[in-house]
Backbone bond lengths (Angstrom), bond angles and torsions (degrees), N, CA, C in turn:
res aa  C-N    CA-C-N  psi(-1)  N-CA   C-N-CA  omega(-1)  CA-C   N-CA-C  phi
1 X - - - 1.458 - - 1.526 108.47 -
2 X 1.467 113.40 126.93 1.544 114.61 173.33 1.608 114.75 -78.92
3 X 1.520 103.99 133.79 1.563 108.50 159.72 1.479 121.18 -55.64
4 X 1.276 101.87 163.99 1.716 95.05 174.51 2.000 91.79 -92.86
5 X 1.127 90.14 142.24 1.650 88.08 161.26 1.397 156.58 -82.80
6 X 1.320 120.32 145.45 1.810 99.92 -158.12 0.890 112.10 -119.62
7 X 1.374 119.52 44.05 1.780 120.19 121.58 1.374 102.19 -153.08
8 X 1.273 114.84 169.36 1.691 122.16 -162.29 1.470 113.83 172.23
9 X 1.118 108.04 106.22 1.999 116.94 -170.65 1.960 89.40 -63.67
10 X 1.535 95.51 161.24 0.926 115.01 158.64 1.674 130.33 -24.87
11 X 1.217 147.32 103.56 1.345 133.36 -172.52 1.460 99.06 -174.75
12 X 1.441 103.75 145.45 1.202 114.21 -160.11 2.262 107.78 -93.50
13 X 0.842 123.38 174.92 1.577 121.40 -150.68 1.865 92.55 -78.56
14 X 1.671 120.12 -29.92 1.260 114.31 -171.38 1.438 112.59 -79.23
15 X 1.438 120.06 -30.76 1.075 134.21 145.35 1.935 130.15 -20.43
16 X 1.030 81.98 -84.39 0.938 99.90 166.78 1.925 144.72 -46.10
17 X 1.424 102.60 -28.53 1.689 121.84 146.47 1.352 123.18 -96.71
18 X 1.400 127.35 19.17 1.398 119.97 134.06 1.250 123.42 -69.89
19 X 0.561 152.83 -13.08 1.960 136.87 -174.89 2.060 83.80 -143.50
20 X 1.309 130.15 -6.13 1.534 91.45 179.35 2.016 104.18 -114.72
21 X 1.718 107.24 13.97 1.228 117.31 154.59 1.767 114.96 -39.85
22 X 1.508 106.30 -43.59 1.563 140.68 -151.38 1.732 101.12 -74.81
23 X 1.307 109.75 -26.32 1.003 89.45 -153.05 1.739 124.19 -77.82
24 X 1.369 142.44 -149.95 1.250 158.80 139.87 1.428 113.14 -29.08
25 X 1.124 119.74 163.09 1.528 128.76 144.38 1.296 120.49 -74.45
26 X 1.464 111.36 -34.18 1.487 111.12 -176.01 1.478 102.77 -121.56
27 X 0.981 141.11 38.83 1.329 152.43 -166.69 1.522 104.34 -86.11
28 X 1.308 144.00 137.07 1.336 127.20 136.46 1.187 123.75 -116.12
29 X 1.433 111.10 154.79 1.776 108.96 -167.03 1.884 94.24 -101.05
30 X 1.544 119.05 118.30 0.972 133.91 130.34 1.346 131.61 -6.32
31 X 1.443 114.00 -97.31 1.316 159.61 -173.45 1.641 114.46 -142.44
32 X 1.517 82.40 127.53 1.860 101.78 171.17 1.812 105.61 -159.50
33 X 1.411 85.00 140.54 1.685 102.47 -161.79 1.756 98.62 -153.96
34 X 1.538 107.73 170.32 1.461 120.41 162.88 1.236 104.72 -119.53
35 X 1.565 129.07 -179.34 1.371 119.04 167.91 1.468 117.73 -85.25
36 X 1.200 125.45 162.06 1.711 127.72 159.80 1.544 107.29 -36.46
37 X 1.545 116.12 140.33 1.759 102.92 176.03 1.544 105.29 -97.89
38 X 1.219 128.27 2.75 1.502 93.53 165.69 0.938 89.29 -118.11
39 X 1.127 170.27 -49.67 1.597 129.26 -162.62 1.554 104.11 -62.36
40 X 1.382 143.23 -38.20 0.913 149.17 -179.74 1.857 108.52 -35.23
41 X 1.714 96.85 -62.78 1.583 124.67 -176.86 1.832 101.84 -64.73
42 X 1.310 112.78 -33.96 1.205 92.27 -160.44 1.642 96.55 -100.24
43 X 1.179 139.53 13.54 1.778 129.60 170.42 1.578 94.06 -80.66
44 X 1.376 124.80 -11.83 1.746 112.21 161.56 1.241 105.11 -82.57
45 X 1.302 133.35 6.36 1.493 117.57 149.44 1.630 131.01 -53.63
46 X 1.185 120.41 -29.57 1.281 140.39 -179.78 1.476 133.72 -48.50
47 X 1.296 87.70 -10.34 1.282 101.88 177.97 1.987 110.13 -121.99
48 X 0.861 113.74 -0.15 1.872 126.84 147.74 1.314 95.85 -15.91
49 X 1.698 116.29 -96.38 1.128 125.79 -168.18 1.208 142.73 -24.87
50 X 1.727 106.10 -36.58 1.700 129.00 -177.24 1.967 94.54 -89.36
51 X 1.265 92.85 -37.36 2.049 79.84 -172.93 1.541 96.19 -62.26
52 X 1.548 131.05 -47.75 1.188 119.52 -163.13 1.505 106.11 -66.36
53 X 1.209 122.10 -39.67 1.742 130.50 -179.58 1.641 91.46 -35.28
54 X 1.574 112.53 -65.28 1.545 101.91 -171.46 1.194 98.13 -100.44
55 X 1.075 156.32 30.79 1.966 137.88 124.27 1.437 101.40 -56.31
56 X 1.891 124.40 -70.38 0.736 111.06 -160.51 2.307 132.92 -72.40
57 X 1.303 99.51 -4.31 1.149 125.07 167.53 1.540 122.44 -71.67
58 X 1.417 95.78 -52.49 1.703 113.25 166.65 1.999 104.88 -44.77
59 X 1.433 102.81 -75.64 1.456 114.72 -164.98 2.158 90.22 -51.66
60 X 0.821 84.89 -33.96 1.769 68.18 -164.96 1.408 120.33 -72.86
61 X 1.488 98.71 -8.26 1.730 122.97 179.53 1.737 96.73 -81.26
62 X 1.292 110.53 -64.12 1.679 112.37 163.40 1.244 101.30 -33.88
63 X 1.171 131.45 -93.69 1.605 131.29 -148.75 1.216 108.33 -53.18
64 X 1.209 127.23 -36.82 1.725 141.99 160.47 1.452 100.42 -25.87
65 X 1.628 104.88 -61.11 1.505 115.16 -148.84 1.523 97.18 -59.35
66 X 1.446 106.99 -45.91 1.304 116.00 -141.44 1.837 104.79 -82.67
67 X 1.295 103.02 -24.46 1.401 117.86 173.68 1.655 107.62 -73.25
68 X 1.556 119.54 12.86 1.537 102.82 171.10 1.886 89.59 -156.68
69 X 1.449 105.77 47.21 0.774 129.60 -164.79 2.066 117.16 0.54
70 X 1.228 112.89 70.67 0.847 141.86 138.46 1.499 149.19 -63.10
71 X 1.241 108.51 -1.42 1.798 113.40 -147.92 1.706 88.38 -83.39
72 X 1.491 116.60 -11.57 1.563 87.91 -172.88 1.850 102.86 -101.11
73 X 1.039 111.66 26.50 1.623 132.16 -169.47 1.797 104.71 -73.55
74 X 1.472 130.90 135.94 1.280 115.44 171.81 1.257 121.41 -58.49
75 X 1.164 145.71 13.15 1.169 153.46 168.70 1.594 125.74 -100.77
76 X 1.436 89.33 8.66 1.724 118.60 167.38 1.538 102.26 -81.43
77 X 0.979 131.58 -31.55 1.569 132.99 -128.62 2.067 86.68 -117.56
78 X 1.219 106.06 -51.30 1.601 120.05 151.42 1.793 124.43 -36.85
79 X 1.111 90.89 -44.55 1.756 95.88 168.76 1.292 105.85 -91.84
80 X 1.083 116.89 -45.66 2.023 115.45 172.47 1.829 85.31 -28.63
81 X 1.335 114.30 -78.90 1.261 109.98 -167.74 1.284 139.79 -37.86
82 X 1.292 111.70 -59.44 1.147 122.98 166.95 2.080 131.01 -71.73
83 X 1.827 86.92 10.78 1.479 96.07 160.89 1.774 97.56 -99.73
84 X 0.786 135.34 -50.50 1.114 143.30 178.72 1.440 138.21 -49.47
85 X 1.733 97.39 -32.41 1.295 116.79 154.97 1.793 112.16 -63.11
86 X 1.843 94.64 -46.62 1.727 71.28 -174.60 1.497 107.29 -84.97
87 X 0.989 149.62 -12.44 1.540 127.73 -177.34 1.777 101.80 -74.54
88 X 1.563 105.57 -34.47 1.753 89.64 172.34 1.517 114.66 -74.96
89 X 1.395 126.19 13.51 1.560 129.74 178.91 1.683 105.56 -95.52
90 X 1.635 95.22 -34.63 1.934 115.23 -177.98 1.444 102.74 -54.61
91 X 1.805 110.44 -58.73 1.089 115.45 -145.35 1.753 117.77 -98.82
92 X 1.354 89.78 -41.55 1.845 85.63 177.78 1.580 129.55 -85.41
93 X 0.801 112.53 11.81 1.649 113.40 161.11 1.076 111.86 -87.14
94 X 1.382 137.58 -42.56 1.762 125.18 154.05 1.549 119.90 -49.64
95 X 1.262 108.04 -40.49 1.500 112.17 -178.97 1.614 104.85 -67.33
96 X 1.304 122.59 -54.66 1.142 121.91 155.18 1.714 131.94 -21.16
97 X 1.057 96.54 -76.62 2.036 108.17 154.60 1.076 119.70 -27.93
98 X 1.504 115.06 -56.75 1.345 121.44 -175.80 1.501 116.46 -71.00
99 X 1.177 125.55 -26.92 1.619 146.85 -173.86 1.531 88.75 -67.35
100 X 1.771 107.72 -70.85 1.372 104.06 -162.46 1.320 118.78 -56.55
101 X 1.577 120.51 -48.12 1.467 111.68 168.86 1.209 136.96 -19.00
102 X 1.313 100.28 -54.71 1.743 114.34 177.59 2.401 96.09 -42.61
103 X 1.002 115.45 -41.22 1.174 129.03 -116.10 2.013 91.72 -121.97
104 X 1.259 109.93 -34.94 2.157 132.54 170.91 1.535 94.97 -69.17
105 X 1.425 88.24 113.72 1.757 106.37 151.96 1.327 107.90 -141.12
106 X 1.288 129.90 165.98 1.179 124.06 148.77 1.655 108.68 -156.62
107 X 1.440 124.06 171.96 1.363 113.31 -149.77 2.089 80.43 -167.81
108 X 1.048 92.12 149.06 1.789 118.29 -167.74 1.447 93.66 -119.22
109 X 1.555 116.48 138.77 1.683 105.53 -176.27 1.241 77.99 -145.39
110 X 1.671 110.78 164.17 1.394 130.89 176.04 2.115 104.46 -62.03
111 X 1.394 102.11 -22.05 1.291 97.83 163.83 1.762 133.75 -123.42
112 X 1.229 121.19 -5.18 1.381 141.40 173.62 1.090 132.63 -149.46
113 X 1.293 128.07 149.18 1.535 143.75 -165.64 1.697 95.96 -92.60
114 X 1.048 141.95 124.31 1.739 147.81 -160.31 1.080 103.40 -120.72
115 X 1.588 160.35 134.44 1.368 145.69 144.85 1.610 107.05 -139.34
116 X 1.343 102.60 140.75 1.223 122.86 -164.39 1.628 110.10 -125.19
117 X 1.407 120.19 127.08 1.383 125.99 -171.05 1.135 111.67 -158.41
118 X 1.187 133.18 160.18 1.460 163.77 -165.19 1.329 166.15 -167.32
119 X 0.985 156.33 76.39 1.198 121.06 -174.70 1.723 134.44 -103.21
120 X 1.888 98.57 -13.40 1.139 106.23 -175.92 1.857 97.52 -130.72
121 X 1.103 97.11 -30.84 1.623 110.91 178.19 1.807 114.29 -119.80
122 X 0.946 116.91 -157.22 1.591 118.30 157.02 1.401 119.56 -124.91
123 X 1.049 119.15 171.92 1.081 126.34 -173.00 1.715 120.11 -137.77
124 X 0.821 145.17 75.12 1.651 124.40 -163.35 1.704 106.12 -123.65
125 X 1.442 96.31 143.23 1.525 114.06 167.41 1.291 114.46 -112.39
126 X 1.230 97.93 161.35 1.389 93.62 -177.49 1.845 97.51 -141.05
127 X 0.976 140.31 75.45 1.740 128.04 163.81 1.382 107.12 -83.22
128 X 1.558 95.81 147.79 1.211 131.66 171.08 1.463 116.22 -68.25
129 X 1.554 124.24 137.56 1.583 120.47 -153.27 1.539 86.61 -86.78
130 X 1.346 130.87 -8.27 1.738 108.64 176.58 1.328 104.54 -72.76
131 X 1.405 139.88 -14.58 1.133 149.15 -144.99 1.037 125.80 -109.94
132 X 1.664 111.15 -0.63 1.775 135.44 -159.19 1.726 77.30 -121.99
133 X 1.437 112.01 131.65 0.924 160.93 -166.90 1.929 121.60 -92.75
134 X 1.311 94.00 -56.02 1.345 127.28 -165.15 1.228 118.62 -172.32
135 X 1.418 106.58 149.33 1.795 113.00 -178.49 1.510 100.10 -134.75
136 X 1.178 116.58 143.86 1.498 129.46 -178.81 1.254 116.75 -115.94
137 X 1.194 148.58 135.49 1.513 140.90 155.33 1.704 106.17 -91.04
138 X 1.179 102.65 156.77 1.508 106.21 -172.74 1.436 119.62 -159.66
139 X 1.374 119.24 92.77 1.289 114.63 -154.64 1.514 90.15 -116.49
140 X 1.454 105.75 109.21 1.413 106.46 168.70 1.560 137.39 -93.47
141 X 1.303 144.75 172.00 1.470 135.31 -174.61 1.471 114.41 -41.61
142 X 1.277 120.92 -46.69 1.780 125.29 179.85 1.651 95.45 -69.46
143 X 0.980 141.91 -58.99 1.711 149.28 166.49 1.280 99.92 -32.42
144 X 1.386 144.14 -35.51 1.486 116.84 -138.40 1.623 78.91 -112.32
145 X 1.602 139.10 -11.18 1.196 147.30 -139.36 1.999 74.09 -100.79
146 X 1.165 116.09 -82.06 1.626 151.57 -170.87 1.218 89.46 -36.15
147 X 1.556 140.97 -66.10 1.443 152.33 -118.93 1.360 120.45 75.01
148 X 1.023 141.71 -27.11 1.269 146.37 164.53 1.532 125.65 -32.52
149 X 1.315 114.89 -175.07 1.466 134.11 -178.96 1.213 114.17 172.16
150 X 1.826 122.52 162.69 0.851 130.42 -156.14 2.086 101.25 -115.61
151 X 0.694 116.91 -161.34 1.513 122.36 -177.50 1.409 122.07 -165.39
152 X 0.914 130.18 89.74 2.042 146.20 -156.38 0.996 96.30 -89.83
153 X 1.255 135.57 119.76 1.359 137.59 151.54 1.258 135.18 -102.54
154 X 1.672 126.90 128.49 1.952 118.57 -148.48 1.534 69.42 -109.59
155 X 1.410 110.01 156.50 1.280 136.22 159.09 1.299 140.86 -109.36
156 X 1.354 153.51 150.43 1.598 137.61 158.64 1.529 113.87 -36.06
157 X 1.300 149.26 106.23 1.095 135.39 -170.23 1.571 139.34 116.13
158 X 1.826 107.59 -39.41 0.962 131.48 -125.83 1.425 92.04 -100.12
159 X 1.343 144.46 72.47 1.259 130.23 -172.82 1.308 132.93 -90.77
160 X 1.792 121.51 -11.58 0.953 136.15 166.49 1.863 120.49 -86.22
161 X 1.717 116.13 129.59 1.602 91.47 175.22 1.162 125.41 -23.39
162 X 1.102 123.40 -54.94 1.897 142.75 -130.31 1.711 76.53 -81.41
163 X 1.438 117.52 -14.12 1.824 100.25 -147.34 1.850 92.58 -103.94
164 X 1.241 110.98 7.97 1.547 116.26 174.87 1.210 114.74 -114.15
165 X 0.998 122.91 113.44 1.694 128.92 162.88 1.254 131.70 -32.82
166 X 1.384 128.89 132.70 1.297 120.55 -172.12 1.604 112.74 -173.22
167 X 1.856 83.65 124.90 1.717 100.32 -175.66 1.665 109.15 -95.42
168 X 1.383 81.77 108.52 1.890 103.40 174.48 1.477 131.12 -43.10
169 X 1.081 150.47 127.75 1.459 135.18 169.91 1.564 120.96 48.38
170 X 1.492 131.52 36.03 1.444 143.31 168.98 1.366 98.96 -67.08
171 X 1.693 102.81 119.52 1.410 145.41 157.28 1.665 101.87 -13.42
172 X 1.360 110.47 -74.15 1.562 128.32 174.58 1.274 116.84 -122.44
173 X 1.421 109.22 83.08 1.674 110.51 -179.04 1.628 114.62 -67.68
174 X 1.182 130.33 -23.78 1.088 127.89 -147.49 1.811 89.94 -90.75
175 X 1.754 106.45 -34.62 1.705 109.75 170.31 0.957 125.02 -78.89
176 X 1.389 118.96 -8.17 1.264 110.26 175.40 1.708 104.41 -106.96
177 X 1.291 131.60 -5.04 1.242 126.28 156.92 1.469 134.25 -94.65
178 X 1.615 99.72 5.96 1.575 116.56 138.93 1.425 142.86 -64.79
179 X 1.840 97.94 -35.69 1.172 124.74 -155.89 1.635 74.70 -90.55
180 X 1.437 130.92 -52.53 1.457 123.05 -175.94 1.390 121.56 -45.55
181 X 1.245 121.42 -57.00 1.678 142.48 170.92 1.263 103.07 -44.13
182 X 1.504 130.56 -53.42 0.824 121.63 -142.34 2.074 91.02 -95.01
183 X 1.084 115.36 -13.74 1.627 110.17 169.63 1.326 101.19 -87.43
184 X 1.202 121.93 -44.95 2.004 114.37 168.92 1.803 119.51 -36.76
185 X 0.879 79.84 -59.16 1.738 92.29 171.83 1.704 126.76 -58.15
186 X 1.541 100.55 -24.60 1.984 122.12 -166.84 2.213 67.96 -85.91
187 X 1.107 107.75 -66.48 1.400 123.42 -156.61 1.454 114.79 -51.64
188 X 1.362 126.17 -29.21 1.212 134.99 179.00 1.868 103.54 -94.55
189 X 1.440 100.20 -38.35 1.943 87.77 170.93 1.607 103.36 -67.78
190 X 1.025 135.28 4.24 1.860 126.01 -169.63 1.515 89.73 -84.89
191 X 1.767 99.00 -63.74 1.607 129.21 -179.45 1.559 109.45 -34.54
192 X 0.938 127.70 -12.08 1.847 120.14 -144.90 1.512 82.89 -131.96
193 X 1.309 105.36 128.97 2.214 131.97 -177.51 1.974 64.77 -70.51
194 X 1.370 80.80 149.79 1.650 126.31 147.87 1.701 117.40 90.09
């Protein structure tokens, strides 16, 4: 039989049986939350800068062209591209963000770290809290605006970023990476003879 849990961000009931369908028989959920959506939505801002690098490079290659009257030259069709590349560099990494949201959960259990993501498919991990290494807080410039923070997690193994877990834009990172420690620690006295 599952406990009810004692703490839990805002989230609605359908929500909420995606990723805890998953769980144990004897599992209990801690903590389960999604991230904030705009700070969440807006760290795909970050990449603005590079689409305009080639928008604004592109257009000046056009106007180039056209100033030696060239514009109907195959090398028109080349800048077509590389205008196009950057407005799809502007635009879909927010759109992206926004996709996955629908799609980010993650949930802390008396025995595993859960995270759930998406944008076109899902994605979910699941490690075991003997297996977490280290925990990071990480409150970056868009975070410190929001209140938020992020939560990095190093693993046994895990040597690549991509290969550490990590809950995006949390409401109260610093409580919910108490609430983590403090099941790592329940989890490693189970783990430990005597």
């Amino acid at each position: 039989m599952q406990k009810e849990p004692y703490w839990r961000d805002e989230m609605n009931t359908r929500e909420q049986l995606q990723v805890a369908d998953n769980l144990r028989a004897d599992e209990v959920i801690l903590w389960q939350g999604k991230p904030v959506k705009a700070p969440f939505v807006l760290a795909g801002l970050v990449f603005i800068p590079i689409g305009l690098l080639f928008f604004g490079m592109s257009i000046y290659w056009l106007f180039s062209l056209e100033s030696f009257h060239m514009l109907s030259s195959p090398f028109t069709l080349f800048i077509l591209f590389f205008i196009l590349f950057g407005i799809a560099f502007m635009a879909s990494p927010p759109i992206l963000q926004l996709m996955r949201y629908r799609n980010t959960e993650y949930i802390i259990t008396d025995q595993r770290l859960i995270t759930q993501t998406g944008a076109f498919g899902l994605k979910t991990r699941f490690v075991d809290l003997d297996r977490i290494q280290e925990v990071y807080v990480h409150v970056g410039l868009i975070d410190r605006n929001f209140g938020t923070g992020s939560i990095i997690v190093s693993t046994a193994g895990g040597v690549l970023m991509a290969a550490h877990p990590t809950l995006l834009s949390l409401k109260e990172p610093y409580g919910v990476e108490k609430t983590l420690e403090e099941a790592m620690k329940r989890a490693r006295r189970r783990q430990s003879p005597g």
